[in-house]
ROZAFI-465046 format. One record per atom (N, C-alpha, C, CB): residue number from 1; atom name; x, y, z. Coordinates in pm, whole numbers. Last residue first. Glycine has a CB too. Layout:
N
  torti  ketor      px      py      pz
    NUM     CA       X       Y       Z
...
//
This chain:
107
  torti  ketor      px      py      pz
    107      N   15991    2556   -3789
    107     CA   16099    2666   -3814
    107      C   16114    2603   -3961
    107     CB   16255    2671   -3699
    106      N   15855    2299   -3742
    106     CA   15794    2412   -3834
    106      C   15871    2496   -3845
    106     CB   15680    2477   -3798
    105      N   16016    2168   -3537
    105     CA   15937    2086   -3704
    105      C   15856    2197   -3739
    105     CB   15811    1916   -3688
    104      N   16083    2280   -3361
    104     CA   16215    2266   -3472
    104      C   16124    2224   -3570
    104     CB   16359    2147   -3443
    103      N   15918    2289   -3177
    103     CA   15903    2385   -3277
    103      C   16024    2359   -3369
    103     CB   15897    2533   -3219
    102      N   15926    2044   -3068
    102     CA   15786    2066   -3146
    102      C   15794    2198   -3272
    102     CB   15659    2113   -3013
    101      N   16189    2087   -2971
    101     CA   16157    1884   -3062
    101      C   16032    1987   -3169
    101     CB   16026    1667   -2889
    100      N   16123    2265   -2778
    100     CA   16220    2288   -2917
    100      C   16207    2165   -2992
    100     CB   16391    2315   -2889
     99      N   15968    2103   -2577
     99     CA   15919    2241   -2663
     99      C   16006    2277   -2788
     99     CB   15929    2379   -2563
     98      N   16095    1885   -2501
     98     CA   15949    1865   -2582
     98      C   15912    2009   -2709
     98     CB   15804    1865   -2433
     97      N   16301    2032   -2412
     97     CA   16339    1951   -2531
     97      C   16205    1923   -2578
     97     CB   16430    1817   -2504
     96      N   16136    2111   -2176
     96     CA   16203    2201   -2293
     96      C   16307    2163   -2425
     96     CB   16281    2291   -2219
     95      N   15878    1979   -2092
     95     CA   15992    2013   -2083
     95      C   16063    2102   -2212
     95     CB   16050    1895   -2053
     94      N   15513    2080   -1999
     94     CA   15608    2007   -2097
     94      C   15746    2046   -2025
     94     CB   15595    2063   -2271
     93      N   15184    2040   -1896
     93     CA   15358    2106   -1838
     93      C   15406    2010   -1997
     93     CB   15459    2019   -1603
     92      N   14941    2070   -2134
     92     CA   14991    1977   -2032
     92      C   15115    2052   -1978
     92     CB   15026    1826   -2092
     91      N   14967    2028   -2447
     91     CA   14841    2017   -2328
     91      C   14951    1960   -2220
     91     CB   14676    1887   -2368
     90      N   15007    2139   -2750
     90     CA   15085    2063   -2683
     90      C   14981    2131   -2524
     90     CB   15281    2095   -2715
     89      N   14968    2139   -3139
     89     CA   14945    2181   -2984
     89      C   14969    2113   -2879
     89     CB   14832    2205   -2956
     88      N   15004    2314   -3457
     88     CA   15009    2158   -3332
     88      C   15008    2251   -3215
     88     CB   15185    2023   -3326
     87      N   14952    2508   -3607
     87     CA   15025    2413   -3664
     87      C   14990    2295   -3581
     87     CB   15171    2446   -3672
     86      N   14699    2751   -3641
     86     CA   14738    2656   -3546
     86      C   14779    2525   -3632
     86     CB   14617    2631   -3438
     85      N   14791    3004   -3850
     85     CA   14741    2916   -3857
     85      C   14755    2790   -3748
     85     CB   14766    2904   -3964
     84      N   14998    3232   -3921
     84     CA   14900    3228   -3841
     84      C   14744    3155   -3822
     84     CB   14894    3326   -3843
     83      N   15224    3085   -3973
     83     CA   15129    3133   -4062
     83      C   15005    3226   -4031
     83     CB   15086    3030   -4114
     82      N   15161    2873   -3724
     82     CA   15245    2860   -3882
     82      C   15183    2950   -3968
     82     CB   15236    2705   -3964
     81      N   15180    2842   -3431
     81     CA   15092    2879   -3514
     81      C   15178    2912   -3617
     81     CB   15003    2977   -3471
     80      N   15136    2601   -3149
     80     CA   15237    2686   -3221
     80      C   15149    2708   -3350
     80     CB   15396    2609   -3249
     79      N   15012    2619   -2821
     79     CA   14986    2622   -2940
     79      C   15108    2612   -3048
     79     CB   14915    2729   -2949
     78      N   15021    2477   -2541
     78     CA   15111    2569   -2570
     78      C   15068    2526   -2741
     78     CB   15284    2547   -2495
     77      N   14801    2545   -2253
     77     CA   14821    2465   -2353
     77      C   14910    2553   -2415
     77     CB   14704    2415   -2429
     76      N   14846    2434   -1863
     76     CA   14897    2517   -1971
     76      C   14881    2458   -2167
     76     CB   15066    2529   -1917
     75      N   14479    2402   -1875
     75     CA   14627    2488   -1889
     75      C   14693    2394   -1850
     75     CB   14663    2626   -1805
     74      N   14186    2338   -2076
     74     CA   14266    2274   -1961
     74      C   14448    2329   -2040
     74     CB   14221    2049   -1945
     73      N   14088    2413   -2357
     73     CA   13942    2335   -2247
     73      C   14109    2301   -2083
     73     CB   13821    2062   -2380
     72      N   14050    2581   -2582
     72     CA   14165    2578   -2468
     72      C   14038    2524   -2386
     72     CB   14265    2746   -2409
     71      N   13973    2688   -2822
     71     CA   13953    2510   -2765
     71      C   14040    2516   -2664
     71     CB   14003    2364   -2877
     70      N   13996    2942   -2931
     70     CA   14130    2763   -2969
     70      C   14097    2717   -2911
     70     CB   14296    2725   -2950
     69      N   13790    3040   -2858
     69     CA   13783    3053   -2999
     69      C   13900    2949   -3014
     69     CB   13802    3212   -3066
     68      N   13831    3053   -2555
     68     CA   13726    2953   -2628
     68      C   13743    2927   -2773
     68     CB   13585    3005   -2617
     67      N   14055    3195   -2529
     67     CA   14049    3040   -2501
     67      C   13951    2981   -2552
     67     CB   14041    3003   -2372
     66      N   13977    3442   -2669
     66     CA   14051    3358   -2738
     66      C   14073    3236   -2683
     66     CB   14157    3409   -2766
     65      N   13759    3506   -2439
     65     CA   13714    3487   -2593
     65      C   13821    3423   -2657
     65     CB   13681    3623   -2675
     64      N   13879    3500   -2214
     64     CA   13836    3397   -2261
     64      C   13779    3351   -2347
     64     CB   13804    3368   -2219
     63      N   14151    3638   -2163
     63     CA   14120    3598   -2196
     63      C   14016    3554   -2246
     63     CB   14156    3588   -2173
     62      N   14183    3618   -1825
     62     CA   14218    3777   -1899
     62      C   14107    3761   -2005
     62     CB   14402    3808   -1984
     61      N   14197    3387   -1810
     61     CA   14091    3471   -1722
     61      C   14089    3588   -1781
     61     CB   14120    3493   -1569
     60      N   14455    3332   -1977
     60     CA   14289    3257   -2026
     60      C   14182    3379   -1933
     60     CB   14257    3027   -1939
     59      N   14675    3517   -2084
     59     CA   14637    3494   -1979
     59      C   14470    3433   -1980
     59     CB   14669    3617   -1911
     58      N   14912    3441   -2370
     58     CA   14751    3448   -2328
     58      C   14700    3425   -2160
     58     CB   14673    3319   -2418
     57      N   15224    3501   -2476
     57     CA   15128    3459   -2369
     57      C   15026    3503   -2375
     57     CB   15154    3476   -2255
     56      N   15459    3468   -2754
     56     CA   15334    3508   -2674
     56      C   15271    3448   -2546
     56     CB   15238    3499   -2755
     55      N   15721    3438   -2933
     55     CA   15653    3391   -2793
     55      C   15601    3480   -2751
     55     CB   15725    3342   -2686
     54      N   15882    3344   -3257
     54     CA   15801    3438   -3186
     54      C   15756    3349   -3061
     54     CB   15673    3497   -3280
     53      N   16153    3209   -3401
     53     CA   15988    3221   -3386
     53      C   15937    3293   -3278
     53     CB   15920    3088   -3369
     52      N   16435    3305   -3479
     52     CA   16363    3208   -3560
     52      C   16195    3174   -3534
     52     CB   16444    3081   -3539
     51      N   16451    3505   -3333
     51     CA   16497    3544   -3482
     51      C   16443    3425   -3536
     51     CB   16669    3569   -3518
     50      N   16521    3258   -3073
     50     CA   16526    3381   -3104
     50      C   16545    3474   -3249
     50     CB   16604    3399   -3032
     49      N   16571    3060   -2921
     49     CA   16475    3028   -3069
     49      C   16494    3178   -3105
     49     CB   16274    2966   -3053
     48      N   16694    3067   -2708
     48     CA   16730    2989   -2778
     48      C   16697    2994   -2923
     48     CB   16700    2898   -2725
     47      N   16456    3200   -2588
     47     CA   16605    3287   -2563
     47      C   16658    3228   -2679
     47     CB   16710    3262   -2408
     46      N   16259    3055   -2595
     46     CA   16245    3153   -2660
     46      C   16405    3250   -2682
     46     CB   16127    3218   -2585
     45      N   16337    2871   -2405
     45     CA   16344    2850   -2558
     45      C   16287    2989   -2657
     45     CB   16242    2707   -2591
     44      N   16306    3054   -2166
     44     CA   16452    2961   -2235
     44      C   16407    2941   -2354
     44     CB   16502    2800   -2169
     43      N   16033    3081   -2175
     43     CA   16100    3175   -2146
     43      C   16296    3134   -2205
     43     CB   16058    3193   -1974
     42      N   15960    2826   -2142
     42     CA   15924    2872   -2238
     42      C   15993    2993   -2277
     42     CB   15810    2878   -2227
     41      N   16058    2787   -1911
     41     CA   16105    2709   -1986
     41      C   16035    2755   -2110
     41     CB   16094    2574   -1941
     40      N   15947    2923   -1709
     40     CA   16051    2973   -1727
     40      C   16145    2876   -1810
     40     CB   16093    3013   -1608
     39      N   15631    2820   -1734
     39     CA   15668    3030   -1769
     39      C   15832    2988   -1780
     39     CB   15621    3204   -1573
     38      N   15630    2566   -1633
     38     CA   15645    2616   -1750
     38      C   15706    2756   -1834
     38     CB   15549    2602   -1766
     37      N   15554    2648   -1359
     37     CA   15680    2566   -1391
     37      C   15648    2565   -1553
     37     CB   15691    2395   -1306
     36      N   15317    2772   -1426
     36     CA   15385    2860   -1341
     36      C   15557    2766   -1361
     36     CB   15293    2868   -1157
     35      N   15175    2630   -1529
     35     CA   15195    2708   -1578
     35      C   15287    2781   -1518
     35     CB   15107    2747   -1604
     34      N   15137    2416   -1280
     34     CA   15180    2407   -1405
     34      C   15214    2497   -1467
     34     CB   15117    2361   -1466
     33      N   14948    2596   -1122
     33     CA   15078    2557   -1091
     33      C   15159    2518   -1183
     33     CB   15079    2471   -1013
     32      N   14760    2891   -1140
     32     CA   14777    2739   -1247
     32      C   14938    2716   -1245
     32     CB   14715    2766   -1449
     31      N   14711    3155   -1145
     31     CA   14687    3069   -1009
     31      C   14666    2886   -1023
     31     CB   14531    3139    -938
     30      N   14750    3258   -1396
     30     CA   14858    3301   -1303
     30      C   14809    3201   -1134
     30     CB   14848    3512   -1290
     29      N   14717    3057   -1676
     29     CA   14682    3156   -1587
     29      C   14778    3151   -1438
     29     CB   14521    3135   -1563
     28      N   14763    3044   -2074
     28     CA   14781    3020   -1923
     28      C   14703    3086   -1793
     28     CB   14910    3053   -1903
     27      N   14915    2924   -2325
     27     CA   14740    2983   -2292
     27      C   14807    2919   -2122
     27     CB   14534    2866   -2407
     26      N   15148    3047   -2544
     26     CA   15116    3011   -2433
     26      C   14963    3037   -2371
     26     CB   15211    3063   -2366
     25      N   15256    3027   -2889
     25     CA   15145    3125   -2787
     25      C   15149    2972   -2649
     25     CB   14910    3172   -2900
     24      N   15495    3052   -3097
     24     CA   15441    2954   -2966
     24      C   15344    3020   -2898
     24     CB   15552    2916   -2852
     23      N   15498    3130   -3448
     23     CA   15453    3132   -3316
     23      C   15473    3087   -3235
     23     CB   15381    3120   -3297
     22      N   15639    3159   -3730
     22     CA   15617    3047   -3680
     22      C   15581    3142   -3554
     22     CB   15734    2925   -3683
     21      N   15661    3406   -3888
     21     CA   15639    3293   -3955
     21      C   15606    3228   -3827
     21     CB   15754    3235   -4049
     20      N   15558    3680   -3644
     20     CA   15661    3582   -3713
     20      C   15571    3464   -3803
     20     CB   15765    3499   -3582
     19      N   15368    3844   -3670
     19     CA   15488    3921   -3639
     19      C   15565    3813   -3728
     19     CB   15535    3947   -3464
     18      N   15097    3743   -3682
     18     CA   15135    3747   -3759
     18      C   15305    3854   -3791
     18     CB   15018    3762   -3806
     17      N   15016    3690   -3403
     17     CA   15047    3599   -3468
     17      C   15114    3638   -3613
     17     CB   14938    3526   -3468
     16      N   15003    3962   -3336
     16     CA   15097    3912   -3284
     16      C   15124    3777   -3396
     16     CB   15062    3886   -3128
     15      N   14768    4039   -3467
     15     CA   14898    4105   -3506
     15      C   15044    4027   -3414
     15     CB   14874    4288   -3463
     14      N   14624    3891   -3275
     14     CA   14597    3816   -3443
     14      C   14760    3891   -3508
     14     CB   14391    3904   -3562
     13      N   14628    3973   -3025
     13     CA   14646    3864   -3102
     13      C   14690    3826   -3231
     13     CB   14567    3828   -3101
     12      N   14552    4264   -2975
     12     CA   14652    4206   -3050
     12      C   14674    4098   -3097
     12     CB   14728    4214   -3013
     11      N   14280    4229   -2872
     11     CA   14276    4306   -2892
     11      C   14452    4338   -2993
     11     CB   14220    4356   -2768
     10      N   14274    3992   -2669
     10     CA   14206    3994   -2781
     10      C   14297    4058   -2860
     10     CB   14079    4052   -2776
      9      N   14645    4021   -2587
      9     CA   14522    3995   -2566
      9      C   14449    3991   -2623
      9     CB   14483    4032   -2515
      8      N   14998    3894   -2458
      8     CA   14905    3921   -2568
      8      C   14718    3966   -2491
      8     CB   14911    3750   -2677
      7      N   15321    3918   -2427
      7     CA   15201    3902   -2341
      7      C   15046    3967   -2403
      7     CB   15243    3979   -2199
      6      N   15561    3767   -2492
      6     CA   15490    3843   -2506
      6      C   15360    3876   -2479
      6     CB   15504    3847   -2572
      5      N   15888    3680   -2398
      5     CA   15804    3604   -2434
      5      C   15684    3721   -2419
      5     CB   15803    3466   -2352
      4      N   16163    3771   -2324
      4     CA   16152    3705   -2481
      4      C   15994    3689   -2507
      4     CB   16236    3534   -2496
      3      N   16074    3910   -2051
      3     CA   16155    3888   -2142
      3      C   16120    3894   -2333
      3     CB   16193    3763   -2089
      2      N   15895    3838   -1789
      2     CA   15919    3932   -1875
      2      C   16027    3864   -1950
      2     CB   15949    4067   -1816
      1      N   15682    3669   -1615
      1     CA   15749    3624   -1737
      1      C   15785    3744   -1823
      1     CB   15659    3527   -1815
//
């Protein structure tokens, strides 16, 4: 997933969240099929959303102090953070009208 979308760890997080007003962090892992049909729809709305909210990735195994610290109990979860504050959260593959529907209500 190179591109638009940013590949975070402890150790930035928090400066990531606070790049943009609005966030999408991705909590994922690389041997998580779902996630893997997700990476390139998150990757689109980030193309789409561009100047209007930020995209991160969390690799959870990488991870697992910030999966535990958001409750990431099951991938792909896709956070969005307002502020750097978890606005809503979304569990599960999604589509990419789910994903711009979720972040049009905090841009």
């Amino acid at each position: 997933m190179a591109g638009m979308v940013k590949e975070v760890s402890q150790a930035n997080f928090e400066a990531a969240l606070l790049e943009n007003k609005v966030t999408l962090v991705d909590f994922w892992a690389p041997w998580c099929g779902p996630c893997r049909m997700v990476a390139p729809i998150v990757e689109a709305v980030a193309g789409e959303m561009k100047g209007q909210a930020g995209f991160a990735k969390v690799n959870v195994d990488e991870n697992q102090q910030l999966a535990q610290k958001y409750g990431v109990m099951s991938i792909p979860t896709l956070v969005i953070f307002k502020d750097g504050a978890e606005a809503a959260r979304l569990v599960g593959a999604r589509g990419k009208a789910d994903l711009l529907a979720a972040l049009k209500e905090w841009v």
